[in-house]
C-alpha positions as a printed NumPy array, in Angstrom:
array([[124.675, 101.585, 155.789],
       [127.618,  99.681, 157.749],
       [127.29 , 100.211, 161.543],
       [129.797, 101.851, 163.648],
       [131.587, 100.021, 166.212],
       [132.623, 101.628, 169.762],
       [135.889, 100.948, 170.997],
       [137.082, 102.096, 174.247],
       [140.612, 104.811, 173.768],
       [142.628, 105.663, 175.969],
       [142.561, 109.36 , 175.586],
       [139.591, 110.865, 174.654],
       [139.436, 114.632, 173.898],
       [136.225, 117.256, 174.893],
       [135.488, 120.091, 173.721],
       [132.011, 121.736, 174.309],
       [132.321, 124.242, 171.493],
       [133.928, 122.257, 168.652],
       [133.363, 118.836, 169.087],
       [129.876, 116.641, 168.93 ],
       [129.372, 113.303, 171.241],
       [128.756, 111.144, 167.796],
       [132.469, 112.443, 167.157],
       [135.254, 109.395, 168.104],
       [137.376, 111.526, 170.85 ],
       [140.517, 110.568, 169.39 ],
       [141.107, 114.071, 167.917],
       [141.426, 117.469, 169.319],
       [140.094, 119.121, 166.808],
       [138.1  , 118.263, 163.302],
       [138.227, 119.99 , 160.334],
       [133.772, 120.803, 160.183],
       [134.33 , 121.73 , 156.331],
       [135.731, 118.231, 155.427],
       [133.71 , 115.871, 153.705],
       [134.5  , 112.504, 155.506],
       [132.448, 109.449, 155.093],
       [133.91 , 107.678, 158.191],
       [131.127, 107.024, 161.152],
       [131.853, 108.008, 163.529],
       [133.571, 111.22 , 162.349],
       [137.364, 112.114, 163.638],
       [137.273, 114.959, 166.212],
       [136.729, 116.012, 169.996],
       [133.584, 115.059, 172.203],
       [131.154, 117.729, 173.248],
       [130.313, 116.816, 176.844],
       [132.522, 115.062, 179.686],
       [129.677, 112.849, 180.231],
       [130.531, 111.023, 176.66 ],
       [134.444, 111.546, 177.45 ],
       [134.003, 108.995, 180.675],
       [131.91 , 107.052, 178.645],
       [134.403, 106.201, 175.912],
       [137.873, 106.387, 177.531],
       [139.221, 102.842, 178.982],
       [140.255, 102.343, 182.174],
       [143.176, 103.916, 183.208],
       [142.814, 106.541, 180.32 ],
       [142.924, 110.326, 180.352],
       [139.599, 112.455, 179.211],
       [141.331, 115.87 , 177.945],
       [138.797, 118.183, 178.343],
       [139.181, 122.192, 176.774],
       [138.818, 125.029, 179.229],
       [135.346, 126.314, 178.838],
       [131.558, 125.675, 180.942],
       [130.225, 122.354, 180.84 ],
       [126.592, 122.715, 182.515],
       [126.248, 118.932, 183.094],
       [126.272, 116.654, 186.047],
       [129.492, 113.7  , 186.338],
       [130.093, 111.663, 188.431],
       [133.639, 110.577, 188.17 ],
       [134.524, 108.077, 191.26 ],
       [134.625, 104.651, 190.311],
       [136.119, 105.277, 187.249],
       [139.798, 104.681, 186.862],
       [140.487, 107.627, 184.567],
       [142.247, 111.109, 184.833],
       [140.448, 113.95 , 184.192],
       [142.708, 116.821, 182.634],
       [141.632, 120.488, 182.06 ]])
């Protein structure tokens, strides 16, 4: 099984309903009924936490209105944070 690689994006989408932190980021929303063999799969992150954690510096994590029950910390990163 090839391993995935993680590259840093600059924008990274969340969504806590829809999306899943082994997702990429780099879409806003996936299509759960496709059948893609691509690791990791195309679609939104799940928590904010994984957002930060894949978004460059100077990026933008795009995050969909809704609760997130998790602690972030965002200072010290050089990111924007958009709700």
């Amino acid at each position: 099984m090839p391993r995935a690689t993680f590259t840093l994006k600059s924008i990274v989408f969340v969504d806590r309903k829809r999306g899943q932190d082994t997702f990429d980021g780099l879409r806003e929303a996936t299509n759960r009924n496709a059948r893609v063999e691509v690791s990791p799969m195309p679609g939104p992150k799940k928590t904010i936490r994984a957002g930060l954690a894949a978004v460059s510096s100077g990026g933008k994590v795009i995050v969909k209105t809704g609760g997130y029950n998790e602690d972030i910390r965002i200072a010290g990163h050089d990111v924007t944070v958009r709700i």
